[in-house]
C-alpha positions in Angstrom: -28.8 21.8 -14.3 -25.5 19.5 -13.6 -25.8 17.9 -10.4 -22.1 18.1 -8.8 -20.3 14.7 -7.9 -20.0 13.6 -4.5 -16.5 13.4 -3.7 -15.2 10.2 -2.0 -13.6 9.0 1.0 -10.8 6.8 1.5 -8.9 5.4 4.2 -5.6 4.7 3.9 -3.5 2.9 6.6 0.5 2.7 6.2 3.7 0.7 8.7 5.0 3.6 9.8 8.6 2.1 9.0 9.6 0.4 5.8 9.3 0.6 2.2 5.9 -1.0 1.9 4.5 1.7 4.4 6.3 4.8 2.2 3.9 4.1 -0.5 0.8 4.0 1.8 2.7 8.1 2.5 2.6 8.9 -1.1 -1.1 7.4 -1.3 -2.3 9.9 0.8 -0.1 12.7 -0.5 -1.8 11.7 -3.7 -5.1 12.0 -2.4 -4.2 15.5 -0.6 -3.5 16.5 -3.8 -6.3 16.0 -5.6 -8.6 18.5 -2.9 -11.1 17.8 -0.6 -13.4 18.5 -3.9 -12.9 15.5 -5.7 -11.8 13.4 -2.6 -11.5 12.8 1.4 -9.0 10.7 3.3 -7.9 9.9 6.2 -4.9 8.8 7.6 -3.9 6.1 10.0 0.2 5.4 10.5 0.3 2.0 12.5 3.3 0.4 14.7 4.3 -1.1 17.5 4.0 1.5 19.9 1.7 4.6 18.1 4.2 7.0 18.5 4.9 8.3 14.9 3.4 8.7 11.5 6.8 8.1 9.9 6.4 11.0 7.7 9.7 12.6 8.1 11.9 8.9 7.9 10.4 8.3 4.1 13.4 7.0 2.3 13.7 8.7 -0.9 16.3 10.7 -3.4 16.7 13.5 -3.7 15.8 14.9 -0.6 13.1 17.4 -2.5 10.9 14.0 -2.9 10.7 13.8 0.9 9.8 17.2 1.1 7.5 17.6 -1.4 5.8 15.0 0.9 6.3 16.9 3.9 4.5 19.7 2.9 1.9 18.3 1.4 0.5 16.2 4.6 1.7 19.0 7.3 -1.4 19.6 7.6 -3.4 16.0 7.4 -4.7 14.8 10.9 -2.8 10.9 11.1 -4.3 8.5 13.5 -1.3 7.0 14.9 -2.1 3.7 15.9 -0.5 1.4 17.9 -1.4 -2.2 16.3 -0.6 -4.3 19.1 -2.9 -2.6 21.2 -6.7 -4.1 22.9 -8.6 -1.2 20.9 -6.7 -1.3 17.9 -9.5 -2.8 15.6 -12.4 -0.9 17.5 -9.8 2.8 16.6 -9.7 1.5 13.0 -13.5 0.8 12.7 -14.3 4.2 13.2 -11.8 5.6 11.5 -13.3 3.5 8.8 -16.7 4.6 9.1 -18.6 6.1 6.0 -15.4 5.6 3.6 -15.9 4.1 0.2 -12.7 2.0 0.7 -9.4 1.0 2.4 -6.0 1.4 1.3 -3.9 -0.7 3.3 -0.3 -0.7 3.3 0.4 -2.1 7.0 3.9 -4.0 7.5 7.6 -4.1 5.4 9.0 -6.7 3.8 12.6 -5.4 4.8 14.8 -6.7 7.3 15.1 -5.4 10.9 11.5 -3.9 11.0 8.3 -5.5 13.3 6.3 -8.5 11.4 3.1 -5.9 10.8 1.5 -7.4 7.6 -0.8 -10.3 9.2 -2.1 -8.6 12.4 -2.6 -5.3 10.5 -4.5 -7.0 7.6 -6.5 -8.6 10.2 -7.4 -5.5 12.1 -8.4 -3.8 9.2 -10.5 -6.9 7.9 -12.1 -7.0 11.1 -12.5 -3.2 10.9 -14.0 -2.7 7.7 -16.6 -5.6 8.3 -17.4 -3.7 11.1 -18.2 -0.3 9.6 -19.8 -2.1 6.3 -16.7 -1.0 3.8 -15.8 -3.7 1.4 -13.2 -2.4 -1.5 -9.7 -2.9 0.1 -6.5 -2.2 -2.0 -3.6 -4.3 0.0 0.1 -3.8 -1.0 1.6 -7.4 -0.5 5.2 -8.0 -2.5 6.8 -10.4 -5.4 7.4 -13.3 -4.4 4.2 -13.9 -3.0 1.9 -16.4 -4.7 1.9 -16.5 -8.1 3.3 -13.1 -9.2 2.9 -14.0 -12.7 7.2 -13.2 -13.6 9.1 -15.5 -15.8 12.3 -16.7 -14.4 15.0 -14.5 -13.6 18.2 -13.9 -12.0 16.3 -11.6 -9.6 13.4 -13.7 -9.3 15.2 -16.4 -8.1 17.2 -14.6 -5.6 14.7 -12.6 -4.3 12.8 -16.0 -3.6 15.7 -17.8 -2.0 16.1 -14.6 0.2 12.5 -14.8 1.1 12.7 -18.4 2.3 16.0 -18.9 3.5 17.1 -15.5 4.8 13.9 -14.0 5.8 11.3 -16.4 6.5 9.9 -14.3 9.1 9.0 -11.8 6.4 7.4 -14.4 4.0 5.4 -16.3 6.5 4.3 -12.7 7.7 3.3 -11.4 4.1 1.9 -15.1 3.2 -0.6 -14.7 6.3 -1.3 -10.7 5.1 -2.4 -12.0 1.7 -4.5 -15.4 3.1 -6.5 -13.2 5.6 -7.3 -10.9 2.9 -8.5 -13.6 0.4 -10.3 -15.5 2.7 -12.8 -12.6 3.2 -15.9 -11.5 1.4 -14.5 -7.9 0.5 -13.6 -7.0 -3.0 -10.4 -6.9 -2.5 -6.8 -6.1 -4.5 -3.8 -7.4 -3.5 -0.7 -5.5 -5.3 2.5 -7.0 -5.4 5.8 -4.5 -6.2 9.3 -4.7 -7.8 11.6 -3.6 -5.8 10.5 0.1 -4.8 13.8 1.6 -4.9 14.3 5.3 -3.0 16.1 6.8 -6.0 13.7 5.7 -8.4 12.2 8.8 -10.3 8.5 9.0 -10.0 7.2 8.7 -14.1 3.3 8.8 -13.1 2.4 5.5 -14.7 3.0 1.6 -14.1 3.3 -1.7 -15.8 1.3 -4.7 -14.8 1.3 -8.0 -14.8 -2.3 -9.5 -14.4 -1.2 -13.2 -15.5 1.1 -15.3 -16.9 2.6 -14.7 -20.4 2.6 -11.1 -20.0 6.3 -10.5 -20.3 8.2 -9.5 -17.4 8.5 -6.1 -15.1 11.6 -4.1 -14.5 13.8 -4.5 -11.3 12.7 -1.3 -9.8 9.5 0.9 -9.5 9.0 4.4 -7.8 7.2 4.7 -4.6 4.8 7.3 -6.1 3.8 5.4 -8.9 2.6 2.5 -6.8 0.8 4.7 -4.9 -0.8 6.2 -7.8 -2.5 3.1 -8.6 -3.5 2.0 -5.3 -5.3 5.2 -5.1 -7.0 4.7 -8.7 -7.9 1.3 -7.3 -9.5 2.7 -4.3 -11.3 5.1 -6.1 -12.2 3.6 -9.5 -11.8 -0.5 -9.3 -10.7 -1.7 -12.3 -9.7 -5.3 -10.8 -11.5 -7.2 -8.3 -10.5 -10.3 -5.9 -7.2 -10.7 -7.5 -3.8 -10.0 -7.7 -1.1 -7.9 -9.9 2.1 -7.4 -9.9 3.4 -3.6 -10.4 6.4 -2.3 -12.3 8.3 0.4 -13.5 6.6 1.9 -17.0 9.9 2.4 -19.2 7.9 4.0 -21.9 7.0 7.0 -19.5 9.0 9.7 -18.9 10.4 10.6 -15.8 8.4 13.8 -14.2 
């Protein structure tokens, strides 16, 4: 007699503004999809003031991406969560009770959007210790630490943009990704291309794991980072380390 297989339960936490947070979205539309069979989430959408999940202002192309998503988490209960605030970290804790692990896509790297990265990695550090969950998956950027490309054109200018026109957003990713390694956890921090809107979703990656390995493509879909954050969650294949993500140009697109 087969014994069925406990299905697991992740958390995932996503800026409800931004890029970076848009993935976290297609984590958990990801996750919706699979059933409540094989898997349970839930859903946190943090900001500065708690007020929206940032569902309907993903930024993608065409418009049936978006509402694919839509329909898929209509019906998903989203914590929204205002990071800023006193019980933040006590709201994520439980949240985070009885989950297997943490899928934590918390600020932006773009211009013009709150500095979520370090408090939100520290809330949900703080939040995990306290309800005993240690695999966190962390979606950081390139250009952080050693991602592992060669030199490029793009490499180079998306560095000099990182510490000449945006420090803010550097120092605010550095911190995400020093809170998280100085921790305990087995943790993953992922670091993205570019994750351009209009990107077609292919349903695989490229990674970078060291040096040597060649070099990534400029862009990468939204869905197909979330895709392996979600593996990571769920089956760790990579532990207290970073990669670096990229398009797969031997997939096709879906």
């Amino acid at each position: 007699m087969s014994v069925a297989k406990a299905s697991k339960l992740v958390a995932i936490v996503w800026a409800s503004k931004g890029g970076l947070g848009d993935v976290g979205k297609f984590a958990a539309m990801h996750a919706a999809a699979k059933g409540s069979e094989q898997l349970r989430f839930r859903a946190v959408a943090v900001s500065e003031d708690g007020q929206d999940s940032g569902i309907d202002a993903t930024e993608v192309k065409p418009a049936e991406r978006l509402e694919k998503l839509q329909e898929i988490l209509k019906d998903v209960e989203i914590l929204k969560l205002n990071i800023n605030s006193d019980d933040a970290e006590a709201q994520l804790a439980q949240t985070f009770q009885g989950c297997d692990s943490v899928i934590a896509c918390p600020g932006s790297r773009q211009s013009g959007i709150a500095r979520t990265c370090g408090i939100g990695a520290r809330k949900v550090v703080a939040a995990m210790k306290t309800a005993e969950v240690k695999r966190l998956v962390v979606l950081s950027s390139m250009g952080i630490g050693d991602d592992y490309l060669p030199g490029s054109c793009i490499k180079y200018f998306w560095g000099f943009l990182l510490r000449v026109v945006w420090p803010s957003t550097r120092r605010d990713l550095q911190e995400m990704e020093a809170v998280v390694r100085n921790t305990d956890l087995d943790f993953l921090l992922v670091r993205p291309m570019g994750i351009d809107p209009a990107e077609p979703q292919r349903g695989s990656y490229a990674l970078l794991t060291g040096r040597g390995q060649g070099a990534l493509e400029i862009t990468v879909a939204k869905e197909d980072v979330a895709l392996f954050l979600l593996e990571e969650a769920l089956e760790p294949k990579h532990s207290k380390t970073a990669v670096t993500i990229g398009k797969d140009t031997k997939a096709l697109v879906l």
